[in-house]
Backbone as a ProteinNet text record, in pm:
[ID]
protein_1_A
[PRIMARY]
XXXXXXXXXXXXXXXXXXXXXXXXXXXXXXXXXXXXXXXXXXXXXXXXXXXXXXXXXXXXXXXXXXXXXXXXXXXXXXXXXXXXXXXXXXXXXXXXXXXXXXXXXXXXXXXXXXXXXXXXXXXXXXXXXXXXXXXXXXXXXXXXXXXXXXXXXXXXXXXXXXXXXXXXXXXXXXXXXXXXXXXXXXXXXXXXXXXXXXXXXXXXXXXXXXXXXXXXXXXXXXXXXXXXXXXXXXXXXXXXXXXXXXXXXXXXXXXXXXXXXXXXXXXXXXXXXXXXXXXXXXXXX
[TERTIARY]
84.3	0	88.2	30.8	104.2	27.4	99.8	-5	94.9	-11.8	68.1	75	173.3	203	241.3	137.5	162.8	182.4	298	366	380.8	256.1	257.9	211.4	243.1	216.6	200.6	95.7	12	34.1	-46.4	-26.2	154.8	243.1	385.6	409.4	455.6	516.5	716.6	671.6	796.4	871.5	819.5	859.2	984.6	1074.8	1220.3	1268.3	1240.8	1348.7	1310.4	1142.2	1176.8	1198.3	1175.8	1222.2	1388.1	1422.6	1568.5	1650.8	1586.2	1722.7	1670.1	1570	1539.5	1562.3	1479.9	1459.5	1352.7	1263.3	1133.5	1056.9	922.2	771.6	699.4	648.8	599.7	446.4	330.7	246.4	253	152.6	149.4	8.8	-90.5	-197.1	-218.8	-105.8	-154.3	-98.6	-128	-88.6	-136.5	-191.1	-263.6	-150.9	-137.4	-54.2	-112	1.6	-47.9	-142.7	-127.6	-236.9	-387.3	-349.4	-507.1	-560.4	-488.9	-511.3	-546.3	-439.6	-543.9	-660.2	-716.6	-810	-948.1	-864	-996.7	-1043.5	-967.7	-1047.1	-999.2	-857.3	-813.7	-921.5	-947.4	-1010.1	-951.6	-983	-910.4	-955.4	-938.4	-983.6	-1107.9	-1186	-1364.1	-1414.5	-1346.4	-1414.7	-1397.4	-1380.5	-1385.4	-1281.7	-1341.6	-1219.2	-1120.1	-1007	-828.2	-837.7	-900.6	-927	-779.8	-739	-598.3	-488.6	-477.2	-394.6	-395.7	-567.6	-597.4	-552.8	-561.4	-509.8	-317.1	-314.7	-121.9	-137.3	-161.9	-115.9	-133.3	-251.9	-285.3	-209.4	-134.1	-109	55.8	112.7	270.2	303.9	169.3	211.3	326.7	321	461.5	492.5	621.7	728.4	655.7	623.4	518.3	663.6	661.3	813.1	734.1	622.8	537.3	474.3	473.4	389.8	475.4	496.8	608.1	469.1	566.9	484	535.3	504.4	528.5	512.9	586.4	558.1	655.3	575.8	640.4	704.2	813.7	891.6	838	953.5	964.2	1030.1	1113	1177.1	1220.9	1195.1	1201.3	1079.1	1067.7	937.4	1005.3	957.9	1032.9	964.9	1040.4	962.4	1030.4	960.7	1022.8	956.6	1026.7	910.4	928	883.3	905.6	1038.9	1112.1	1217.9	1239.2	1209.9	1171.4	1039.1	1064.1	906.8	845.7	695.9	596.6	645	661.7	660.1	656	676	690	815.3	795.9	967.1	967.1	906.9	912.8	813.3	778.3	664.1	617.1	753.5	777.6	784.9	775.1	780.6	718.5	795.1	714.6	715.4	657.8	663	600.1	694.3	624.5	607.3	519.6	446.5	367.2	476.7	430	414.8	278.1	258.8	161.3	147.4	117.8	248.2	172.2	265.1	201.3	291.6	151.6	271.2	249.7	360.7	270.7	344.7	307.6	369.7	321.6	337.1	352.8	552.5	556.7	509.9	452.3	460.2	495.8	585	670.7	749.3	796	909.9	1050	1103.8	1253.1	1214.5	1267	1235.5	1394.2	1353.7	1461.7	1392.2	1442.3	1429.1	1481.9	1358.2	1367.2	1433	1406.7	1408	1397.3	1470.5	1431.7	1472.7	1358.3	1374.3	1347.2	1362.5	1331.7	1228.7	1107.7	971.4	971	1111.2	1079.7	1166.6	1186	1167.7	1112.1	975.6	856.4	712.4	671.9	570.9	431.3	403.2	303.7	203.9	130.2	23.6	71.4	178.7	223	237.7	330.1	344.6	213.5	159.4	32.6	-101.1	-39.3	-154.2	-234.5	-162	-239.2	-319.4	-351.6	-387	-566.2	-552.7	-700.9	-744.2	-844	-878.8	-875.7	-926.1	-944.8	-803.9	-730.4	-556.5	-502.7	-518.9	-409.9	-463.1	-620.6	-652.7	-625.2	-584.9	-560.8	-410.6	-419.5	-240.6	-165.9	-273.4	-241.1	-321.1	-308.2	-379.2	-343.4	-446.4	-404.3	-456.7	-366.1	-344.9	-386.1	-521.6	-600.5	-589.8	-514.1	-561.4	-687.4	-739.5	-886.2	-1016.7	-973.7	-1078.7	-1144	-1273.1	-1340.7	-1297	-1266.6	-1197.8	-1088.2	-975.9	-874.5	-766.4	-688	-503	-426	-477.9	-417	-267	-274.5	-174.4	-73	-108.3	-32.5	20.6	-10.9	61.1	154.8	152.6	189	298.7	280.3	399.4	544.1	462.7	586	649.4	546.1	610.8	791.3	728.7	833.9	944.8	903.8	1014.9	1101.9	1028	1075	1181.4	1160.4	1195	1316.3	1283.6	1350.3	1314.7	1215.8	1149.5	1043.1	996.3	892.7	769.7	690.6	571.2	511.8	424.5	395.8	222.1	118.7	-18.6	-113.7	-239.9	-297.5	-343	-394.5	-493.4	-517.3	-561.8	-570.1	-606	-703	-808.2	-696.7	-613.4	-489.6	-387	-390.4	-278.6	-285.2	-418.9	-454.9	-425	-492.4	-525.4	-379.9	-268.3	-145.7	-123.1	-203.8	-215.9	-288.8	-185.6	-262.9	-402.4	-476.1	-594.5	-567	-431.6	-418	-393.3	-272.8	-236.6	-386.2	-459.5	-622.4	-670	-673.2	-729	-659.2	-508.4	-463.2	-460.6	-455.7	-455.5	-614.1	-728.8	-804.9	-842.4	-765.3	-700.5	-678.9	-574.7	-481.2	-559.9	-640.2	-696.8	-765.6	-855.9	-951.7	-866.3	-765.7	-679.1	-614.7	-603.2	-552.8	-667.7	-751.6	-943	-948.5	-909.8	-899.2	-963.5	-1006.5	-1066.6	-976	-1054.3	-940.5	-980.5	-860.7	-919.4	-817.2	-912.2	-794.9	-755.3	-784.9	-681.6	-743.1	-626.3	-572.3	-635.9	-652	-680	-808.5	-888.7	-991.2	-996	-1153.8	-1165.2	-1172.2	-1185.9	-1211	-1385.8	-1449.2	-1601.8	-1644.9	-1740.6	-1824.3	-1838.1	-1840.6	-1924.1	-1794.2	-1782.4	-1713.9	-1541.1	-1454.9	-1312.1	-1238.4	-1328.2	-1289.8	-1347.5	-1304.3	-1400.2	-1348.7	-1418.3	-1364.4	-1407.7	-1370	-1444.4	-1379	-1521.2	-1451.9	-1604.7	-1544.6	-1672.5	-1760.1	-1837.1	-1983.8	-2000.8	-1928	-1966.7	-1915.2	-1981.8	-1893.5	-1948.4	-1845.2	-1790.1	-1800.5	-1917.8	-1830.4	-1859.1	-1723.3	-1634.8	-1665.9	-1700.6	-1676.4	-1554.3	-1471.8	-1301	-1343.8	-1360.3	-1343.9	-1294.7	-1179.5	-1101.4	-1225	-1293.2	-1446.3	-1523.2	-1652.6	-1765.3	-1880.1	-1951.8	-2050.2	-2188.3	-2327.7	-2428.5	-2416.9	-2353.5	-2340.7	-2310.2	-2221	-2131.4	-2240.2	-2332.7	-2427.3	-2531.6	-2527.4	-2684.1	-2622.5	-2529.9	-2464.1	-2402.8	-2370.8	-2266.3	-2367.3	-2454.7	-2491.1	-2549.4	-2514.5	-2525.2	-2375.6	-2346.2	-2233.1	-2260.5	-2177.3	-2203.4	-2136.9	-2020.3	-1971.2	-1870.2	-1894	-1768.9	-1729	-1589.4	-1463.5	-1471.9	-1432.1	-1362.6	-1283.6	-1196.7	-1193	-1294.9	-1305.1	-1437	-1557.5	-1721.7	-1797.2	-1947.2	-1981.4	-2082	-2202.8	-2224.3	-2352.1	-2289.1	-2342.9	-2330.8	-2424.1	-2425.9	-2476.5	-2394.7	-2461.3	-2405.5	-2304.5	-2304.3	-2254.1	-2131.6	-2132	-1992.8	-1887.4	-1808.9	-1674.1	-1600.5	-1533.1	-1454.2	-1390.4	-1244.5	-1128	-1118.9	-1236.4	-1267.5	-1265.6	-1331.4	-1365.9	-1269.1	-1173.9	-1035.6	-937.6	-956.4	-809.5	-893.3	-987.5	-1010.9	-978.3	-1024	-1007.1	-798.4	-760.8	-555.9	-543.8	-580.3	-516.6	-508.3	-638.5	-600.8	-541.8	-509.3	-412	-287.4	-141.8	-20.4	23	33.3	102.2	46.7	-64.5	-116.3	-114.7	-116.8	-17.2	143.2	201.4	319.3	354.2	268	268.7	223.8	154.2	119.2	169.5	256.5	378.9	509.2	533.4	639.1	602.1	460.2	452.8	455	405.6	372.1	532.1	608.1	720.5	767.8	747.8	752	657.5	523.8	417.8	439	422.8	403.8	255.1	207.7	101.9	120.7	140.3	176.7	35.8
-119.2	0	124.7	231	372.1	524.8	567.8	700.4	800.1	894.2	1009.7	1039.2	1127.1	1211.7	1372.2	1457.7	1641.1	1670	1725.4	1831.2	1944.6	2023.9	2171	2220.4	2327.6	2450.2	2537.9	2603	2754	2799.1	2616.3	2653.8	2631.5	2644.1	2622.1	2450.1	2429.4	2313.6	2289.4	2189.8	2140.7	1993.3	1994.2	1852.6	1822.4	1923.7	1933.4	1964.7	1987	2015.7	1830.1	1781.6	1689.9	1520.3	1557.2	1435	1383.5	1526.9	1534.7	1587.3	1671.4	1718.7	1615.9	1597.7	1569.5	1383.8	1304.7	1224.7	1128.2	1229	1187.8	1205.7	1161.6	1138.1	1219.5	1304.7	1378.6	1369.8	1373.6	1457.7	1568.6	1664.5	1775.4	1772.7	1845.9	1831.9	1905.8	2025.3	2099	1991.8	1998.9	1919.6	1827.2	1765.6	1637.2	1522.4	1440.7	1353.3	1203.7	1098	972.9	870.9	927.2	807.7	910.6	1035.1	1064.3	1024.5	1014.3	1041.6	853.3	784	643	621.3	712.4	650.9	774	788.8	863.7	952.4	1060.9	1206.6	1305.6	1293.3	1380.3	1456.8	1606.1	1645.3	1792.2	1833.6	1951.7	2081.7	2198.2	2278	2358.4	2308.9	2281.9	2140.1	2069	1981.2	1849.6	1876.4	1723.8	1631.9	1496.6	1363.2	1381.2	1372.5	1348.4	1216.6	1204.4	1119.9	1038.2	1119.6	1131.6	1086.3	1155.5	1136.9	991.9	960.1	808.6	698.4	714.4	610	636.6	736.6	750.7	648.7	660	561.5	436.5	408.6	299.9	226	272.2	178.8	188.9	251.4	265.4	229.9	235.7	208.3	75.5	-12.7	-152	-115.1	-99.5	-112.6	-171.1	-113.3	-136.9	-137.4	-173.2	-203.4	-240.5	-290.8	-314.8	-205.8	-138.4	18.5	166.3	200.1	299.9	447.8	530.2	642.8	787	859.2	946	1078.1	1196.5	1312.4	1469.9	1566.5	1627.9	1734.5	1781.9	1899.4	1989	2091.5	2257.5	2213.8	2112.9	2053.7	1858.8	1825.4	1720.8	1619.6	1478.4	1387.8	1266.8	1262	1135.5	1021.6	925.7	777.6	748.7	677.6	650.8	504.8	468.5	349.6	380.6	344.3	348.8	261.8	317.5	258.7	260.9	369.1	332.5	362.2	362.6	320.5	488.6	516.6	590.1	626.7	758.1	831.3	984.1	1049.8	1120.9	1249.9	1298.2	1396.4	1511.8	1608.4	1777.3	1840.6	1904	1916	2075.6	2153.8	2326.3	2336.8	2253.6	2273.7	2378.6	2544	2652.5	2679.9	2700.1	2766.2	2946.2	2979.3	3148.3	3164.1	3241.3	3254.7	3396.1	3506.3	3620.2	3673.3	3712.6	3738.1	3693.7	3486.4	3382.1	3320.6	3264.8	3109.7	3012.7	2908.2	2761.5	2642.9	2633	2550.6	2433.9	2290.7	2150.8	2103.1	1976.4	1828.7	1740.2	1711.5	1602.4	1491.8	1392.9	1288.8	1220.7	1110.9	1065.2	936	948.7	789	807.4	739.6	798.4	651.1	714.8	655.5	642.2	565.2	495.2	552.3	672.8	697.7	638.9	609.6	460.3	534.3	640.8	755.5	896	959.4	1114.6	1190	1194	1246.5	1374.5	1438	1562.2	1578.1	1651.8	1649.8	1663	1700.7	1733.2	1570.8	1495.7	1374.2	1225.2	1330.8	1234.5	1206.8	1148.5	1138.8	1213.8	1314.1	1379.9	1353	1243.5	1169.4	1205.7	1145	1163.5	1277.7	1418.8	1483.4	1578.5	1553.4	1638	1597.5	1485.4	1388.5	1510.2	1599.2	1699.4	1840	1775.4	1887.2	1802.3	1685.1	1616	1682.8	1748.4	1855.8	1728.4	1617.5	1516	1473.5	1476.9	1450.7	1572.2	1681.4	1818.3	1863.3	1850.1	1896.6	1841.7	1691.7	1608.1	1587.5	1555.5	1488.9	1360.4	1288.7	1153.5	1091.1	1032.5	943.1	831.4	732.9	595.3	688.4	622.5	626.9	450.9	454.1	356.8	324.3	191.7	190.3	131.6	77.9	28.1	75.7	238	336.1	335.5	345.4	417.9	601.9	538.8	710.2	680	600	539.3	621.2	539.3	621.4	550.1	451	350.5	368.3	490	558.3	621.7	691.9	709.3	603.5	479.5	369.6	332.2	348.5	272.3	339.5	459.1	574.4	596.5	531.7	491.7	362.7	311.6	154.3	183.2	265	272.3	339.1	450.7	549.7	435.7	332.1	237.5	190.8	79.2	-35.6	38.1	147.3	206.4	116.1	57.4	-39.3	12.1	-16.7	13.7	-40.8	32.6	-29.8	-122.2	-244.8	-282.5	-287.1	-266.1	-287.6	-348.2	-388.9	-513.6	-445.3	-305.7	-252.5	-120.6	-83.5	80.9	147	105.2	164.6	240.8	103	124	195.8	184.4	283.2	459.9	458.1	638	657.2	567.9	598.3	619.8	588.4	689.4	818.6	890.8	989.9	1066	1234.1	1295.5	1354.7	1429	1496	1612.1	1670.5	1777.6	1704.6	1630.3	1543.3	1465.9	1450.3	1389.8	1505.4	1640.3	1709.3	1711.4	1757.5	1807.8	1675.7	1517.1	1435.7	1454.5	1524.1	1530.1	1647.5	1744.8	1837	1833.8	1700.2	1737.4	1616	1550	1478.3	1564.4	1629.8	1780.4	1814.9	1856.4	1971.5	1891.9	1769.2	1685.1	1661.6	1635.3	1612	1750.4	1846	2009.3	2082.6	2033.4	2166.2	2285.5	2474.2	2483.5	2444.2	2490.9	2489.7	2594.3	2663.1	2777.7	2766.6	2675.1	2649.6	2510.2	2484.3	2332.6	2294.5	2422.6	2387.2	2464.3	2352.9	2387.9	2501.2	2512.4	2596.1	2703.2	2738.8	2897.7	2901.9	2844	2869.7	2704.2	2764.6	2655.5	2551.8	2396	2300.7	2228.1	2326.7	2341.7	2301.7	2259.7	2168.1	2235.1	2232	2240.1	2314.5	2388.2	2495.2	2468.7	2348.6	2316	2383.1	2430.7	2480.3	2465.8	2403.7	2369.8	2401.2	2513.5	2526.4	2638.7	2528.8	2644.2	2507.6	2440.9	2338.2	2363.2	2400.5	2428.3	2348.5	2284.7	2208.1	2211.6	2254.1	2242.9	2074.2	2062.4	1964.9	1938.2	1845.4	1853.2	1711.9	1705.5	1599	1577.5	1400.1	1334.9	1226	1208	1136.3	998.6	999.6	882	1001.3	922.2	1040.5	954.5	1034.3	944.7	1064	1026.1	1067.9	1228.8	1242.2	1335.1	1453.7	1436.2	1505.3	1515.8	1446.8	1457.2	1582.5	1541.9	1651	1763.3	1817.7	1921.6	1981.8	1911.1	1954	2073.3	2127.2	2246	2158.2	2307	2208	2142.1	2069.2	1978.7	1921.6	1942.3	1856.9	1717.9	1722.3	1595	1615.5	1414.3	1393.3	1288	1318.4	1242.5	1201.6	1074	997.7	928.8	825	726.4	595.5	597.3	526.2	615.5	541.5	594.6	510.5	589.7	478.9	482.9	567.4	546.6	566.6	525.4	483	587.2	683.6	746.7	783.7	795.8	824.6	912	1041.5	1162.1	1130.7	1079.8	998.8	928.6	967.1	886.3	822.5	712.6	637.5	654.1	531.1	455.2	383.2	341.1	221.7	351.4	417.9	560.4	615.6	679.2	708.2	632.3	539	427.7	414.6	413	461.3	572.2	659.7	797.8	850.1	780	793.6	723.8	618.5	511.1	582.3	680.9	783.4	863.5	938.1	1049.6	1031.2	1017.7	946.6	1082.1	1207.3	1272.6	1316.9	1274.7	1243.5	1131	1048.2	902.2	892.1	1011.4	1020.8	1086.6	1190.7	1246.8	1203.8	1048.3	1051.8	933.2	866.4	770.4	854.8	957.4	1028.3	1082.8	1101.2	1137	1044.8	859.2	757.9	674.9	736.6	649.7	587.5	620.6	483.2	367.8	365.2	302.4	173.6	65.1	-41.2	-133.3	-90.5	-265.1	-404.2	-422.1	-620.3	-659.9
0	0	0	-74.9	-60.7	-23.4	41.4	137.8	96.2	118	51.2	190.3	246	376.8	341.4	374.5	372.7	484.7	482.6	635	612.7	677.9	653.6	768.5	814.4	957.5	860.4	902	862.8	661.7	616.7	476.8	442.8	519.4	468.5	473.2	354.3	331.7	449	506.4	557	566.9	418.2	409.3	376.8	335.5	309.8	444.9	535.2	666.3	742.8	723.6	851.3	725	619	517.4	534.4	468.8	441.7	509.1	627.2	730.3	836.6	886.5	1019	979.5	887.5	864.6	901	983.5	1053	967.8	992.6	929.7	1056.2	1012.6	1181.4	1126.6	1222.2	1248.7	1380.3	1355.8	1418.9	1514.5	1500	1550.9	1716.2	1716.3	1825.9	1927.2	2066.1	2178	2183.6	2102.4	2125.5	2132.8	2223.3	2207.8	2177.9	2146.6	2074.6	2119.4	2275.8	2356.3	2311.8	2304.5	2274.8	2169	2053	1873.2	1914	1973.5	2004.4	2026.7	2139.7	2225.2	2179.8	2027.1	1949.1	2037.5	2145.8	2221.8	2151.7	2080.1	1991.6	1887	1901.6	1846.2	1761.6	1637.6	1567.5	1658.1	1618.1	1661.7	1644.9	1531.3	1534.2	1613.3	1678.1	1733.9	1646.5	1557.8	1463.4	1506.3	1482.3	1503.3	1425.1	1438.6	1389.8	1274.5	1189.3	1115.9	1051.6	991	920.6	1020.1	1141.1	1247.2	1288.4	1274.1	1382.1	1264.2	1156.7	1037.7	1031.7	1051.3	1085.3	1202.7	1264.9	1381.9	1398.7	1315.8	1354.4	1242.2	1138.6	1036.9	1061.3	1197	1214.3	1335.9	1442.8	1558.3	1587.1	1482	1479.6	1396.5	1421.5	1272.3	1117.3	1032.6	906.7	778	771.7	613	499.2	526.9	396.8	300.2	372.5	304.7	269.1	174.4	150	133	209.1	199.2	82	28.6	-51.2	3.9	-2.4	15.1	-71.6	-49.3	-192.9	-160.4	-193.8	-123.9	-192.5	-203.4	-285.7	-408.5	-447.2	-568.4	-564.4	-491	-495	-445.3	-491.8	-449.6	-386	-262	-135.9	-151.4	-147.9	-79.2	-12.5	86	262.9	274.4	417	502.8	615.7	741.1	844.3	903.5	992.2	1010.5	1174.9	1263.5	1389.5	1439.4	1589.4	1625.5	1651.3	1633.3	1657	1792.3	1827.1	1927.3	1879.6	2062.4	2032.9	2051.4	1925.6	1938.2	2019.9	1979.5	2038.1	2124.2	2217.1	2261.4	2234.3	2148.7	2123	1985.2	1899.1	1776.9	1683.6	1673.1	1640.4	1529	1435.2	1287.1	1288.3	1228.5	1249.1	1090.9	1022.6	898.4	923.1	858.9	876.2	1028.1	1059.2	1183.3	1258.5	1219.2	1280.5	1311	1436.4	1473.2	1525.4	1525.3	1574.6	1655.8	1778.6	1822.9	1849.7	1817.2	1834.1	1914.5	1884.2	1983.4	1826.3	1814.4	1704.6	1735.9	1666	1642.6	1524.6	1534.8	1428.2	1436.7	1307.8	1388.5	1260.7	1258.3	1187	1052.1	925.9	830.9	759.2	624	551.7	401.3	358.6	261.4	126.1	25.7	-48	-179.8	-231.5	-348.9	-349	-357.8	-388.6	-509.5	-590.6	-710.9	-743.2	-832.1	-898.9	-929.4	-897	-955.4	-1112	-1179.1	-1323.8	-1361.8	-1299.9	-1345.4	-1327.1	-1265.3	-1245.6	-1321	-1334.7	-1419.1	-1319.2	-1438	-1419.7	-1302.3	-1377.8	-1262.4	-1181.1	-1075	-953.2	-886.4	-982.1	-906.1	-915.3	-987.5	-962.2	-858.7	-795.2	-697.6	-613	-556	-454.2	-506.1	-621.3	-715.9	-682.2	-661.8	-570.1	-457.3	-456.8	-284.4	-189.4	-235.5	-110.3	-50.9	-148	-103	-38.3	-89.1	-30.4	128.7	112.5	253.4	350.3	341.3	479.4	471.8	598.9	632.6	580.6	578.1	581.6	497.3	327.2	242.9	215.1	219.2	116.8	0.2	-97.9	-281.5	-320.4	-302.5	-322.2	-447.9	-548.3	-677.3	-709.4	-642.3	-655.8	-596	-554.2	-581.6	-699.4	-707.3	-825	-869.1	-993.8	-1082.2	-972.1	-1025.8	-850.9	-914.5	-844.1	-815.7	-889.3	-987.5	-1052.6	-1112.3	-1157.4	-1218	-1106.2	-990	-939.7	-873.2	-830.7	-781.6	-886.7	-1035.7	-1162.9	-1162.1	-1078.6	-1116.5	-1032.6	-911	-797.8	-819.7	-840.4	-874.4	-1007.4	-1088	-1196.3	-1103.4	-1059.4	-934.4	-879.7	-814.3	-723.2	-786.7	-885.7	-984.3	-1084.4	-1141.9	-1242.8	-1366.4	-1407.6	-1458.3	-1550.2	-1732.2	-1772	-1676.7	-1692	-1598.1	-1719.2	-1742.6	-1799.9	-1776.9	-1840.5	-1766.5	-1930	-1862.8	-1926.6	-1998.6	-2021	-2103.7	-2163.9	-2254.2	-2278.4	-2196.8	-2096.7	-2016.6	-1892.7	-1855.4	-1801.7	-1850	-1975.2	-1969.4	-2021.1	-2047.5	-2021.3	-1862.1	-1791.8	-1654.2	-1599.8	-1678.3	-1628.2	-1670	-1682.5	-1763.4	-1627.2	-1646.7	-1538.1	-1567.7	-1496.2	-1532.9	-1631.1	-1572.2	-1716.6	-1860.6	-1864.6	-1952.8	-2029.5	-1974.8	-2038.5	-2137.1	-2038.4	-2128.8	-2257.9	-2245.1	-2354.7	-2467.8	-2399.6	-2539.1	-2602.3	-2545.3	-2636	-2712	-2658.4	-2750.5	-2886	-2868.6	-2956.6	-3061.4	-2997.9	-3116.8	-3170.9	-3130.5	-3220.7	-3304.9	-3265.8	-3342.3	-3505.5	-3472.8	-3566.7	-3658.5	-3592.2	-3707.8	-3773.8	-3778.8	-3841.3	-3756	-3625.7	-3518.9	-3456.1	-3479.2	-3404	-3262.7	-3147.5	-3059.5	-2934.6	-2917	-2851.7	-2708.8	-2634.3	-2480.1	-2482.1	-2390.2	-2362.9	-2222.5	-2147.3	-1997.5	-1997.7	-1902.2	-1872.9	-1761.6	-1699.6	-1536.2	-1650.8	-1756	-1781.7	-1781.2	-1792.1	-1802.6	-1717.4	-1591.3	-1483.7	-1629.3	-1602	-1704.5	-1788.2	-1885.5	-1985.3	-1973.7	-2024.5	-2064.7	-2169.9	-2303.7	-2406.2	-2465.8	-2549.9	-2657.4	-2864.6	-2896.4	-3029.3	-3159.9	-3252.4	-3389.3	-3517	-3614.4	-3716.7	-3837.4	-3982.6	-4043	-3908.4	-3917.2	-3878.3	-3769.8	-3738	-3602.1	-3472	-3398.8	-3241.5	-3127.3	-3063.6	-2949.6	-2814.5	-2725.6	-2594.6	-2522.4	-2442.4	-2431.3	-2283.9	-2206.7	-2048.3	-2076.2	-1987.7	-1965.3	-1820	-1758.5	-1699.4	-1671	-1565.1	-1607.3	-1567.7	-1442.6	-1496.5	-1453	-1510.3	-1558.3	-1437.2	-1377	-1320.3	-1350.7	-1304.3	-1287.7	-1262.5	-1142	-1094.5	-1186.4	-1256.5	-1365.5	-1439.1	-1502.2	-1607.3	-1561.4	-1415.6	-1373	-1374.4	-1324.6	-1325.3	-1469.2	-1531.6	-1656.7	-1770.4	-1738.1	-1824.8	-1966.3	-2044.4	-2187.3	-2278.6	-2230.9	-2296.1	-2412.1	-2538.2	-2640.5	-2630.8	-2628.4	-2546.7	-2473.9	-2412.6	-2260.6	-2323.4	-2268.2	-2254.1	-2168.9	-2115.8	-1979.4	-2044	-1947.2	-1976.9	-1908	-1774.8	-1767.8	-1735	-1738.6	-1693.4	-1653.3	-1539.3	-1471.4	-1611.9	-1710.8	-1750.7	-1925.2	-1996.2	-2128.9	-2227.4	-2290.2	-2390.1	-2525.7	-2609.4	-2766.1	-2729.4	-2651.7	-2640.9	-2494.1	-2430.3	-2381.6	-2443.5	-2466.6	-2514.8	-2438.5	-2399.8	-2315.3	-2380.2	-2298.7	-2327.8	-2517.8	-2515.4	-2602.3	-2751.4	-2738.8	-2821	-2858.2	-2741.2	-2794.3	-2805.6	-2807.6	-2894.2	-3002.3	-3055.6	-3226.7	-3242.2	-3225.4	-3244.1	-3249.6	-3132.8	-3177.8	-3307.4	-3317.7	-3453.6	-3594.4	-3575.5	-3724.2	-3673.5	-3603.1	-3516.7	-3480.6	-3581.2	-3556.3	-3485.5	-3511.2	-3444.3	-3306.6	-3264.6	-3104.8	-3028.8	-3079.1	-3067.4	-3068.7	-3102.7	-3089.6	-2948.3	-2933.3	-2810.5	-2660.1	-2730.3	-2608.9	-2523	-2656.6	-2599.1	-2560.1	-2580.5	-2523.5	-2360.8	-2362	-2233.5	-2143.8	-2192	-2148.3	-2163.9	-2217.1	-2176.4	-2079.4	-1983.2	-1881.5	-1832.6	-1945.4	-1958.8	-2076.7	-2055	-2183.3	-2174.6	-2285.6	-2270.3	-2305.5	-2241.4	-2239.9	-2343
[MASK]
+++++++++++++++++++++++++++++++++++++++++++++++++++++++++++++++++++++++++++++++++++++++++++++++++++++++++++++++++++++++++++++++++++++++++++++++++++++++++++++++++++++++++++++++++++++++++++++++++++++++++++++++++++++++++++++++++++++++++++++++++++++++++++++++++++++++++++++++++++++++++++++

């Protein structure tokens, strides 16, 4: 299994001082200490349960070597394991940020850092994982590959980090799904652009609904990009002419999958070119 781990005080990232100087895995969490975050009284400062905190512990409290954790600096991307035991370090631990400060109670344990790479020589998927609100806001994630709309890719992506190894996977479906959410949009981009559409931005978020804005003749395009598409997306999505995914819970003419765009590349060599250059550390068996 692989968890992502974020170490930040007041919005600041400090995952380069306790990765690589300190060599700890900390949580923070105000004074709460480990018998509390156990015995589930640990509470944030609205009152809510330590959710994140109580799955740190409970999956390190014994020495765990099976599970490598990930976390992302200012220029570099870590993989670790646990290497000693869960306690606790500091009881003054202050970060000042402008004209805040926030002093803790570490908790942590000393690790065996497995890789540390360059974010500009990582595959997309990965380093863009916290670009997920459900990942950046918490401390502590499993990178589930057998989530629905999962992490498939980002596991596919450490695994290669790990190994130094093509990743090899069974299927097309699989091997978009190494493909980040930006990287999705732009390969269907670039298939438009190749069919004679123009199409004037690559990235979506400029108009609520809307992905893509395509035109060709007197025919115009708008586009919603999911990497899976469910119900939800449908009730909400405005007026969409069509969706992209690669999977999706519901089946209409005007949905395109996986299956859709591997026709759609096979006439498209110079987007098929691009999108094995981005997938180079991807093979289908």
């Amino acid at each position: 299994m692989y968890y992502l781990l974020n170490i930040n005080i007041l919005e600041e990232s400090q995952v380069d001082y306790w990765i690589k100087k300190r060599g700890i895995a900390p949580i923070f969490y105000f004074q709460n200490t480990l018998e509390d975050i156990k015995k589930g009284i640990a509470k944030s400062e609205k009152g809510k349960p330590l959710n994140d905190a109580m799955k740190f512990v409970s999956v390190f409290s014994k020495i765990n070597e099976n599970d490598n954790i990930i976390s992302i600096g200012e220029r570099n991307l870590y993989i670790f394991k646990q290497k000693g035991d869960l306690k606790e370090w500091e009881n003054n631990y202050t970060v000042k940020v402008k004209n805040k400060a926030e002093t803790h109670l570490v908790k942590g344990f000393e690790i065996e850092i497995l890789k540390e790479i360059d974010v500009a020589d990582c595959p997309l998927v990965l380093v863009t994982i916290k670009s997920n609100q459900w990942m950046t806001r918490g401390t502590f994630k499993p990178i589930d590959e057998y989530k629905k709309g999962s992490y498939f890719g980002n596991c596919r992506a450490i695994d290669y980090l790990l190994t130094d190894e093509i990743i090899k996977v069974n299927s097309y479906k699989n091997y978009l799904e190494c493909l980040s959410s930006l990287e999705f949009e732009t390969l269907i981009a670039k298939i438009f652009e190749e069919k004679g559409y123009f199409v004037p931005a690559y990235k979506g978020g400029f108009i609520k609904y809307y992905d893509l804005f395509c035109r060709k003749n007197n025919e115009k395009l708008a586009i919603q990009i999911k990497l899976h598409l469910n119900k939800e997306h449908i009730i909400t999505g405005g007026k969409t002419d069509l969706y992209y995914c690669i999977t999706s819970d519901i089946m209409d003419e005007n949905i395109k999958d996986w299956k859709y765009i591997q026709k759609e590349i096979s006439s498209c060599p110079k987007t098929q070119e691009w999108l094995e250059k981005c997938l180079e550390w991807v093979k289908i068996e």
